[in-house]
Structures are given as structure tokens and as C-alpha cells.
matplotlib code that plots the C-alpha trace (Angstrom):
import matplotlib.pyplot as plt

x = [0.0, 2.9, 4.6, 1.1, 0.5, 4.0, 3.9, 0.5, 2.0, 5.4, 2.9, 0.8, 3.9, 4.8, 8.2, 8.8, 5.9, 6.3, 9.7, 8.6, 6.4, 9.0, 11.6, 9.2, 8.0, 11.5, 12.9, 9.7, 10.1, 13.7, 12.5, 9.8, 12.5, 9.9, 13.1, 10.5, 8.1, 11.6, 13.3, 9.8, 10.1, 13.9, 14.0, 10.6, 12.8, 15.6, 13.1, 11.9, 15.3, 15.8, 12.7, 13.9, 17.2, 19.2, 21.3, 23.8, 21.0, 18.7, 21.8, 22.9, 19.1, 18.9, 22.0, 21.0, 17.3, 19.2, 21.5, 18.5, 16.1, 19.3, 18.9, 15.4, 11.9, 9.9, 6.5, 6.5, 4.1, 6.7, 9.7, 8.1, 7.3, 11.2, 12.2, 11.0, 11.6, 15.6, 15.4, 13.9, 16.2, 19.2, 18.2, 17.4, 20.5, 22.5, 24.0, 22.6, 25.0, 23.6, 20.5, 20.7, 22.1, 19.5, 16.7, 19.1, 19.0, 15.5, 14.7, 16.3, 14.3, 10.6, 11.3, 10.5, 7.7, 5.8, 5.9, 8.7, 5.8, 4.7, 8.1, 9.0, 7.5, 9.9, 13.2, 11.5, 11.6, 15.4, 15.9, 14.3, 16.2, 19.5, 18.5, 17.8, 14.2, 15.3, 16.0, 12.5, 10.5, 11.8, 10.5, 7.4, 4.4, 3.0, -0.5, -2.4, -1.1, -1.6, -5.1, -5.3, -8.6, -5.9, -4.2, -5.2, -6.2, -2.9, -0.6, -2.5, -1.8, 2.0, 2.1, 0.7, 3.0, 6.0, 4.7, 4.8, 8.1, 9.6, 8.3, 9.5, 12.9, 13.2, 12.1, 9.0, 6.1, 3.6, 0.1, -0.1, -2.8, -1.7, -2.7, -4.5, -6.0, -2.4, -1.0, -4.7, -3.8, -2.1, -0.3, 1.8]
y = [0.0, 2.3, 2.0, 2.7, 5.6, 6.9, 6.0, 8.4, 11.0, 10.8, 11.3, 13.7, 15.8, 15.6, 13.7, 15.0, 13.8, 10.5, 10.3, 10.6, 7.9, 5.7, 6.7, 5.9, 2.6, 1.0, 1.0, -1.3, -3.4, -4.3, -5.0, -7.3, -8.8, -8.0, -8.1, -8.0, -5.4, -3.5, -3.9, -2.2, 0.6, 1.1, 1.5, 3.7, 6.3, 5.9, 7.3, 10.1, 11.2, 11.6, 13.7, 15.9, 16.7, 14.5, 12.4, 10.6, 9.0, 8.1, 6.1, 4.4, 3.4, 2.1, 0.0, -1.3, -2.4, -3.8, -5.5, -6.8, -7.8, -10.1, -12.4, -11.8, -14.0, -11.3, -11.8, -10.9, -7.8, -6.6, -7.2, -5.2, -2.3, -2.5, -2.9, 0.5, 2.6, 1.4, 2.4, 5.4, 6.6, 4.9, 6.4, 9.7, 9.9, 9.3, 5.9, 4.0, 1.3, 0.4, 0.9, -1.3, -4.3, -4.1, -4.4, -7.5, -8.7, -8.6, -9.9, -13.4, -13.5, -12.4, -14.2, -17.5, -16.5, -15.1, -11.4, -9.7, -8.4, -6.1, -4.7, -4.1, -0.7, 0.2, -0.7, 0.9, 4.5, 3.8, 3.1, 6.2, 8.0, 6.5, 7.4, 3.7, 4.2, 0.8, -1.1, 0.4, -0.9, -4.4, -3.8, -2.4, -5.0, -4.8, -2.9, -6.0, -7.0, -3.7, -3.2, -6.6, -6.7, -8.0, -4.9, -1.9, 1.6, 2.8, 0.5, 1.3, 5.0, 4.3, 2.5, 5.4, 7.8, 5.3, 4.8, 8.9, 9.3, 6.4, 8.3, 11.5, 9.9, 8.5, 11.9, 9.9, 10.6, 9.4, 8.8, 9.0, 8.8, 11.5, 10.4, 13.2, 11.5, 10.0, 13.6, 14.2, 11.2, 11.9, 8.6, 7.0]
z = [0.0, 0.7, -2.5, -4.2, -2.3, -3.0, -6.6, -6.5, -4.7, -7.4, -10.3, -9.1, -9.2, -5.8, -4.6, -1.5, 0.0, -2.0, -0.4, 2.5, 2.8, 1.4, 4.3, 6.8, 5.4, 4.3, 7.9, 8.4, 5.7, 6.3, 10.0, 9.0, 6.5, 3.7, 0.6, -2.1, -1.0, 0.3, -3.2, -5.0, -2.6, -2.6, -6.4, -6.5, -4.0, -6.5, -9.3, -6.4, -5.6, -8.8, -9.4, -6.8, -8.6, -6.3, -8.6, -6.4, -3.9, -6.7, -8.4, -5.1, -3.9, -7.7, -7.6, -3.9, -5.5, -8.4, -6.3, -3.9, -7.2, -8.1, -4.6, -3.9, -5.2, -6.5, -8.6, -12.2, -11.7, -8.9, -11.2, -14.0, -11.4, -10.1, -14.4, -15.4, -12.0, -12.5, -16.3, -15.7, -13.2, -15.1, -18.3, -17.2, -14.8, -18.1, -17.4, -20.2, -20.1, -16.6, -17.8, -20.6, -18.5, -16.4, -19.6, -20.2, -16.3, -15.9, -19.6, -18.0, -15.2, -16.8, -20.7, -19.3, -17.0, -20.2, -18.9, -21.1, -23.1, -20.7, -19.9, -23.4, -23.6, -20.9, -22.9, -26.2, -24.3, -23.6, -26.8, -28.2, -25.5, -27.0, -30.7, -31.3, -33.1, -34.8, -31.3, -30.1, -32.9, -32.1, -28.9, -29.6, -30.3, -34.0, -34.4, -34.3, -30.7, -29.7, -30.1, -28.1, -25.6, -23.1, -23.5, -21.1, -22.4, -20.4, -22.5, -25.8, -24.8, -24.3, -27.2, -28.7, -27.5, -28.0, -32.0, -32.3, -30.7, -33.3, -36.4, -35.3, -34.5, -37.7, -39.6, -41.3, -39.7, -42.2, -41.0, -37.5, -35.1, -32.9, -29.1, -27.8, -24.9, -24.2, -23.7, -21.5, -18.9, -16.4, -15.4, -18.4]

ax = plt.figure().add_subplot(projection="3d")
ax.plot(x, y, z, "-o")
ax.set_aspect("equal")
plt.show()
């Protein structure tokens, strides 16, 4: 419930208070020796530190949940929540590198469980972010899959986005459904 509630607070534009409620719930965690639950929370402060501008505690709480995630059993839904905090603070840090190993890391834990799909989206936006429209494609399921019932409207609406940034990357936009309602929502 914590990380929920800090994972609200983060995208409603405010990490302090979202950092906050991590502090005071971690402590707890570790006490209760709750790894998994711990790791989720350790790597969502990573992504709030980094919110706040405060670049050297983001990487080191993302390198201790990456380091944690390596030892710890974690469900696939948790894994995929850990996946694209560490990406996002890796990638926007500016240590691609890291974050690509960590795309690779996690791909060999969620592959054989059959939940790669979902985190796929997460590795297309580092791509893009690297000037690798090509990589992001690969990626990036084909229109058919996307418009799968199984699919959410929130992961049709990243795809969305993800499709647009592609064809601007590659200086072809051609006929694209521009995702108004994408840019509307307020948590992609």
C-alpha cells in the first residue's frame, strides 16, 4: 500500500511527500525482512530522488534495489514495477550502459515466465532516448497485438506515444494517429 500511495504522490507531481512515505515505510520493511516489497520501494525512492534533482541518492538506492532484485523472489508484476523505476532513473541519470544491462538482467528473469511483453515498452523508451528508433520498434508489439482486448487503455496509450516518438525519430512521420487522450492522462 505504501509503494502505491507513494507511486501516487510521485505522479501527481509531488516527490517530496512520496519520499517521505518511502523513508518511513523501508525502515519497516527491512525489520519485517519483507526483501520484495523492500526492493519495490527502494527503487521507486531511487526514481523520487531523482525527481527531486538529487542524482547521487537516486543512483545508489537504484544500484541497492538492483542488487536486492538479483537475490530476492519477487513476482513478475513486482519485477516489471522495479524494471521500469531502475530504467527510468538509469536512463534519465545518463547511465545508459547500466540501464541497458538491467533491460538484459530482468529480460532473463521475466522471458520464461511469459511477462517480457509487458516490460517491453519500458526498454522501447530507452531506446528512443539513446537514438535507437530501430531497437524500439523491435520492442514495440506490432498494431495488431496492440489493439489486443488484453491490453489496457494505459498500455495502448503508451504505445501510442512510443509509436509517435519512433516516427518522429526517424524523420517519417507518415500517417499517425496522434494520441490526444495519451497527452490528456495523467499517469503514463
Amino acid at each position: 500500500l505504501a509503494a502505491t500511495k507513494a507511486w501516487v504522490l510521485g505522479l501527481r507531481g509531488q516527490p517530496r511527500l512520496a519520499q517521505r512515505e518511502v523513508e518511513r515505510t523501508l525502515p519497516l520493511l527491512a525489520q519485517h525482512n519483507d526483501q520484495a516489497t523492500w526492493t519495490v520501494l527502494c527503487s521507486a525512492q531511487a526514481l523520487q530522488w531523482l525527481r527531486q534533482g538529487q542524482v547521487e541518492p537516486a543512483l545508489a538506492d537504484a544500484r541497492r534495489a538492483r542488487e536486492a532484485a538479483t537475490h530476492t523472489s519477487i513476482a513478475p508484476m513486482d519485477l516489471l514495477v522495479i524494471l521500469r523505476n531502475l530504467v527510468d532513473t538509469l536512463r534519465w541519470a545518463g547511465h545508459f550502459d547500466e540501464a541497458l544491462a538491467v533491460g538484459q538482467e530482468f529480460e532473463l528473469r521475466l522471458a520464461p515466465q511469459g511477462q517480457f511483453p509487458s516490460a517491453q515498452r519500458t526498454l522501447a523508451g530507452l531506446y528512443l532516448s539513446l537514438g535507437r528508433a530501430d531497437l524500439a520498434l523491435q520492442q514495440m508489439p506490432s498494431t495488431e497485438q496492440a489493439a489486443a482486448p488484453q491490453l489496457r487503455q494505459r498500455e495502448r496509450l503508451q504505445l501510442s506515444l512510443l509509436r509517435v516518438q519512433v516516427a518522429l525519430t526517424t524523420g517519417q512521420p507518415g500517417l499517425l494517429d496522434w494520441p490526444a487522450e495519451a497527452l490528456a492522462t495523467g499517469d503514463l
